[in-house]
C-alpha positions in Angstrom: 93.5 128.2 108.9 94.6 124.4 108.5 96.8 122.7 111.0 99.5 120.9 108.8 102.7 118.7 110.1 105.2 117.3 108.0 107.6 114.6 108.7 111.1 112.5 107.8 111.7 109.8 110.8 113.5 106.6 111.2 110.4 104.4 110.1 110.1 106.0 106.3 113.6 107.3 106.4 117.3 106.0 106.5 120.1 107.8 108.9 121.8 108.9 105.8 118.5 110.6 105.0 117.4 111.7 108.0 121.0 113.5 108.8 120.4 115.2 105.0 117.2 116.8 106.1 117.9 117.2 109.7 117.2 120.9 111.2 120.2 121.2 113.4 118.9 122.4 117.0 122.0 125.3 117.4 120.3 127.1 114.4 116.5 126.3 115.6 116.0 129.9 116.0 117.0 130.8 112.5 115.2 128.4 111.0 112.0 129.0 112.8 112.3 132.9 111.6 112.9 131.5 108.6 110.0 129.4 108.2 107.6 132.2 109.5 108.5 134.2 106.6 107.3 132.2 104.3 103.6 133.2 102.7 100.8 131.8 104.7 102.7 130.3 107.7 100.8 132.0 110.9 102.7 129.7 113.6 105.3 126.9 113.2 107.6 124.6 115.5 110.3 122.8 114.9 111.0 119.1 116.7 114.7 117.7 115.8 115.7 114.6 117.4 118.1 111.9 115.9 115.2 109.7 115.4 113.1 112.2 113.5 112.8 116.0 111.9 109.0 117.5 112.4 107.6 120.5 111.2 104.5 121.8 112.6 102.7 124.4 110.9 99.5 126.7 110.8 98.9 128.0 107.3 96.5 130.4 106.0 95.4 128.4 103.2 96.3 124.5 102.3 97.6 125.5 98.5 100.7 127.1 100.6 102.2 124.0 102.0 104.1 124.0 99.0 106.1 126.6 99.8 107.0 125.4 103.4 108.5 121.9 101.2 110.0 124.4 99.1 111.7 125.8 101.9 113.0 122.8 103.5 114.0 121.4 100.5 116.6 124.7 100.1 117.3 124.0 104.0 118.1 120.4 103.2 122.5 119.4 103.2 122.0 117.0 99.9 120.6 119.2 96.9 120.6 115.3 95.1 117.8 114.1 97.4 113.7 114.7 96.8 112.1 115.4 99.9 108.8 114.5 99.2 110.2 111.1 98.5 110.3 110.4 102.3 107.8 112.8 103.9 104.9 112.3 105.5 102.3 115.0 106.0 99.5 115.1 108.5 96.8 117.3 108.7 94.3 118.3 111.5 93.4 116.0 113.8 95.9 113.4 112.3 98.2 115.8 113.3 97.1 115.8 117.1 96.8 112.5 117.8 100.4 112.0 116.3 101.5 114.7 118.6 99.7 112.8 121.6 101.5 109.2 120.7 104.6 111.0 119.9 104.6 112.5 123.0 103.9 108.8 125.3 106.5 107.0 123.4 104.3 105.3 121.4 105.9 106.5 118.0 109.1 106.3 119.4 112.0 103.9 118.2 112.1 102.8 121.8 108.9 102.2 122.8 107.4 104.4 125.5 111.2 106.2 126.0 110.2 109.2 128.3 113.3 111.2 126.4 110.7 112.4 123.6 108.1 114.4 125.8 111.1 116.9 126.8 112.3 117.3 123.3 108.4 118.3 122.6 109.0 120.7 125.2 112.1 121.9 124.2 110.3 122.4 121.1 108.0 124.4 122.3 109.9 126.2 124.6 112.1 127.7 121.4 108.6 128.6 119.4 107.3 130.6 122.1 110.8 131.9 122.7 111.0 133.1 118.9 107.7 134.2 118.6 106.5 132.0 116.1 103.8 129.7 118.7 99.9 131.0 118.1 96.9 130.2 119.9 96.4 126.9 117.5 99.4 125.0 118.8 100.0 126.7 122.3 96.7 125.0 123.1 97.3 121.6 121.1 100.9 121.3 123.0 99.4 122.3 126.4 96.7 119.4 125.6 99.5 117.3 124.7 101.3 117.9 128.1 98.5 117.1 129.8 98.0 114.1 127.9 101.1 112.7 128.1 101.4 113.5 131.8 98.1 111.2 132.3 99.1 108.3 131.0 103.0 108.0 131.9 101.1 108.6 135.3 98.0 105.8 135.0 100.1 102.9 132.9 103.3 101.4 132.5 104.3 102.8 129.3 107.2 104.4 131.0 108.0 103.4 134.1 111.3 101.4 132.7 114.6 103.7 132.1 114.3 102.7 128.4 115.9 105.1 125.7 118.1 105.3 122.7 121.0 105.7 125.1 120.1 103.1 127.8 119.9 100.5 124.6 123.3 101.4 123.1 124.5 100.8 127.2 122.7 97.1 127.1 124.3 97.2 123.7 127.5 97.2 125.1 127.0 95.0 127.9 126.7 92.5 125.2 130.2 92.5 124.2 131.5 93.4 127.4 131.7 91.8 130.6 132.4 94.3 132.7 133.6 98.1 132.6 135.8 98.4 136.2 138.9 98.1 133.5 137.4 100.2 130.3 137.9 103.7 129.5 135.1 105.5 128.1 135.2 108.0 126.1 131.4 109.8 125.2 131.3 112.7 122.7 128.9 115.4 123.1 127.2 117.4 125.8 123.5 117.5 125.1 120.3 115.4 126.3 121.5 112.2 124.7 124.8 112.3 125.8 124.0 113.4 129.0 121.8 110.2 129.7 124.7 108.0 128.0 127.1 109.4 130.7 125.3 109.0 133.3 123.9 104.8 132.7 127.8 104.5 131.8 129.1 106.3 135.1 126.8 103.6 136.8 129.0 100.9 135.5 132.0 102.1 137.3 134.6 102.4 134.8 138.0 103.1 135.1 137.9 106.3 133.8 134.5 108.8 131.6 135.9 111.0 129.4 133.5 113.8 128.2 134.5 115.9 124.9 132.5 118.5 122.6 133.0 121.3 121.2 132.5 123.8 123.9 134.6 122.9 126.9 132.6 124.9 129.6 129.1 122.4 128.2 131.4 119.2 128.4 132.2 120.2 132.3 128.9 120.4 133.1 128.3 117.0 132.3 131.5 115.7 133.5 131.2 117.4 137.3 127.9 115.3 137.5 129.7 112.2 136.9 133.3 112.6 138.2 134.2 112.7 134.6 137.2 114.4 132.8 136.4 117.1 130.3 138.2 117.7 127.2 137.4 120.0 123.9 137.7 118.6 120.4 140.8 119.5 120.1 141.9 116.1 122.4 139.7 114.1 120.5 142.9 112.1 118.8 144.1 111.1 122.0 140.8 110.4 123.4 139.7 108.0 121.0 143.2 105.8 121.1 142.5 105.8 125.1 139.3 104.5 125.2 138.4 101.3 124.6 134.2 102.9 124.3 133.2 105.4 122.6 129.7 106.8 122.3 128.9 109.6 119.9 125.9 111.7 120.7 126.6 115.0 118.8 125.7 117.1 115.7 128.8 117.7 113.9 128.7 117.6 109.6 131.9 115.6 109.0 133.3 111.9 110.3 135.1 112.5 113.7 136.4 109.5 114.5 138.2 108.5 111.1 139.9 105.5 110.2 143.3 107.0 110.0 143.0 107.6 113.9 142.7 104.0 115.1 144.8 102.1 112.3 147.8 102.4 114.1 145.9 101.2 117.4 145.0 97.2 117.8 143.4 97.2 120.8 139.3 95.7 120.8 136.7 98.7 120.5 133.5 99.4 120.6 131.9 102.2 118.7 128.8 103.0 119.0 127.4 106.4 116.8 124.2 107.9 118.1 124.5 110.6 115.9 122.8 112.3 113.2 124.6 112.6 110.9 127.2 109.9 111.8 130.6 111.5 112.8 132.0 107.9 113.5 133.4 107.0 110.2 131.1 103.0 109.2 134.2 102.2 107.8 136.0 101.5 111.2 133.8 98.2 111.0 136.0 96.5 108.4 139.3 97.0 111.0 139.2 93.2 113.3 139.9 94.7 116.3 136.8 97.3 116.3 133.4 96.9 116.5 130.6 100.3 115.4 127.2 100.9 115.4 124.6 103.1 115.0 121.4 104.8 115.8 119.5 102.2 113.3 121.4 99.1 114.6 119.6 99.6 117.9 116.6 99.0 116.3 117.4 95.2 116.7 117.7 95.5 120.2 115.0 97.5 120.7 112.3 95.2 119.4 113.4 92.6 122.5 111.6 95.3 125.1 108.4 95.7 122.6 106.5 93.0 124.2 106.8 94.1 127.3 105.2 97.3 126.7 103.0 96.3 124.1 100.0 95.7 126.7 100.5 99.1 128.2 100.9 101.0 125.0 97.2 99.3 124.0 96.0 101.0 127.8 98.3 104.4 126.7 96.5 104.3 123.7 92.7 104.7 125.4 94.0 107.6 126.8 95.4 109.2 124.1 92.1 108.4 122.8 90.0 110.4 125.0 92.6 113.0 125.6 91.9 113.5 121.2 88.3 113.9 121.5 88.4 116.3 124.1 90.9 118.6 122.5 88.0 118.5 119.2 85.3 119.3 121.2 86.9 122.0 122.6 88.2 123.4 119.3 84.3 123.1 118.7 83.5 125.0 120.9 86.0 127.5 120.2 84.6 128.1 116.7 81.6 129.0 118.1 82.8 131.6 120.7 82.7 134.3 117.6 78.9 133.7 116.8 78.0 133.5 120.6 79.8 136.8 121.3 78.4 138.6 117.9 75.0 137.5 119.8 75.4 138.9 123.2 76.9 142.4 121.5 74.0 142.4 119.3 71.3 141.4 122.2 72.9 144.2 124.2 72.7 147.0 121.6 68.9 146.6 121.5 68.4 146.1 124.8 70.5 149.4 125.5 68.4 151.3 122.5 65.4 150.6 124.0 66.2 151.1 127.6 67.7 154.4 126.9 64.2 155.2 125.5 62.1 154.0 128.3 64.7 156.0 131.3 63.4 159.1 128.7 59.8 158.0 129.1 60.2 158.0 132.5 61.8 161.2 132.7 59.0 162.6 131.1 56.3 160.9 133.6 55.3 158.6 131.5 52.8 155.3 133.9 55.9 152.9 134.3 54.0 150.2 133.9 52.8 151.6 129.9 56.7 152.0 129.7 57.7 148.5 131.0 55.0 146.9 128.6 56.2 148.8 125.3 59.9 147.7 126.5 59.2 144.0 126.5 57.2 144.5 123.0 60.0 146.3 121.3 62.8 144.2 123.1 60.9 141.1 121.5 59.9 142.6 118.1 63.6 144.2 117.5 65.4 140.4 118.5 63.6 138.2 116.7 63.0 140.6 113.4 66.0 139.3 111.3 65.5 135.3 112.6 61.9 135.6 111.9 62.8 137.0 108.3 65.5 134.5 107.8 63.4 131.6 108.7 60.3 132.9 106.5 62.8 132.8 104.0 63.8 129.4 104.5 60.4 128.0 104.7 60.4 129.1 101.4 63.0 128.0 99.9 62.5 124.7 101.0 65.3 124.5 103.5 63.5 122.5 106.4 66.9 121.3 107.7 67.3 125.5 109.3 64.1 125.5 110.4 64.6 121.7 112.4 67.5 123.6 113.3 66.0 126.8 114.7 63.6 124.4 117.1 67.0 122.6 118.5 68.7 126.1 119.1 66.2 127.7 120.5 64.4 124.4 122.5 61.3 124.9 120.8 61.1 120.9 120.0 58.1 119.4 122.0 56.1 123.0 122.5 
């Protein structure tokens, strides 16, 4: 089996791109079933962020990683777009230690965000939920975990309340003074937009408004943050009322359109953490609004990099040793058949012939003529087939099995 992930994220990949192949998390469960079905895929997981789409897969054979393309491809919202054109595919341990940096915030387009390692969980959370998590990446993840745990817990790499949504607040505190007079308005109800209310509640604004589709999701959020929650179907009011609004949601389809806000000349700041956008770009070219999006942050982002630059290169030692223990133990895993085959083949002899000598001594046989013809077959019967096999090798030239043999065995130095 071969441990294969495949990849479309914001370093290869534009938003536009990314939002065509995105896996939408309401239908995760779909597409995981999905994806099993496909020939040769024993286990899969699926990690969708706005940042990035990941596909982790363990596949019978390598030739059938074609077919899980294939599949995405069909999956994909823009039939006019080539997927391999912005994939990237990892395989084995290239796949791990992604996982590991992925999972510090080290791959992240805020470096060391903490926001990924939940995703991951989430993640894995729905494979096992679905059924589609095997032994092969229940035990990568778990290393992961662990992994990740270690060194947010031993460096600095995330002890800052960095994230997508804590930039797009520094964002705004850019072009705003002050919030005591603003009305904010923050689409969606999920993780992101969760985090986005809450830094924004901490500026004290004048009033949070929290709208999505489902009404009974958007008062969740809002009874945390003394918010008012709205469905979509307020969202043409909302958006003249607020003088912010931050998009966090998956929605195909503009939003907030230009036909909405035309009529309204009040300054505002949009600012689209969505994938795909729902805040229409063409709000830009109106004077009296201002819009950005999940790439724009990037610009910002790089101001923090330095300052967690020295940490990532301590995260990064970690991640390193976390890596080599998860291959020796896969090692050691591959030889758990051959050791077992062993033991069950050591105790079938031993058995045989012990079942012969209780007869021996049933039958008043001198135990000690039994005991000594028990040791002689019990060595004779175990080392027939590795004496034959070694003959064999001395034979055919094959000196490497019988250096080998000595190291198995501890026969070197006798």
């Amino acid at each position: 089996m071969t441990l294969i992930s495949l990849a479309i994220d914001y370093k290869k990949a534009s938003l536009d791109v990314r939002g065509a192949f995105a896996l939408e998390t309401e239908c995760l469960s779909s597409y995981l079933q999905s994806l099993k079905a496909q020939a040769g895929v024993r286990q899969c997981m699926i990690l969708s962020t706005c940042n990035r789409t990941e596909i982790y897969v363990v596949l019978s054979e390598l030739r059938q990683l074609d077919l899980v393309i294939a599949w995405w491809q069909i999956n994909a919202k823009r039939a006019d777009l080539d997927l391999k054109n912005y994939l990237i595919i990892r395989q084995e341990t290239h796949v791990v230690h992604h996982l590991m940096r992925l999972s510090c915030g080290l791959e992240s387009m805020v470096l060391g965000e903490p926001q990924i390692l939940g995703q991951i969980k989430q993640a894995y959370a729905q494979a096992i939920t679905v059924g589609t998590l095997g032994g092969t990446l229940n035990r990568l993840c778990q290393k992961v975990f662990s992994v990740a745990k270690y060194t947010r817990f031993h460096t600095d790499i995330g002890q800052c309340p960095v994230s997508v949504a804590f930039s797009a607040i520094s964002l705004a505190r850019q072009h705003l003074d002050h919030f005591e007079d603003k009305t904010i308005l923050v689409i969606g109800a999920g993780d992101t937009a969760n985090l986005v209310a809450r830094h924004l509640n901490s500026c004290m604004p004048k009033a949070l408004f929290i709208a999505n589709r489902t009404l009974d999701k958007a008062q969740k959020v809002a009874d945390q943050y003394r918010a008012k929650a709205f469905d979509l179907n307020a969202l043409d009011e909302l958006v003249n009322q607020a003088d912010i609004i931050v998009s966090a949601v998956r929605c195909p389809g503009f939003m907030v359109t230009v036909d909405m806000l035309t009529k309204n000349t009040g300054y505002k700041l949009l600012i689209d953490l969505s994938v795909p956008r729902v805040i229409d770009p063409m709000l830009d070219h109106l004077s009296h609004i201002t819009t950005y999006c999940v790439d724009d942050i990037q610009g910002l982002i790089q101001t923090n990099k330095a300052l967690r630059e020295k940490a990532a290169l301590r995260a990064e030692k970690w991640i390193e040793k976390g890596l080599n223990d998860y291959i020796n133990h896969e090692k050691a895993i591959l030889s758990d058949s051959t050791i077992k085959a062993m033991r069950a083949q050591t105790k079938d002899i031993i058995d045989e012939e012990l079942s012969r000598c209780l007869r021996r001594l049933e039958n008043g046989e001198d135990p000690k003529m039994v005991l000594t013809r028990f040791a002689h077959n019990l060595n004779n019967k175990w080392l027939h087939t590795p004496s034959v096999s070694l003959r064999n090798a001395a034979v055919q030239g094959r000196n490497d099995i019988l250096g080998y043999a000595e190291e198995i065995f501890g026969l070197k130095g006798r």
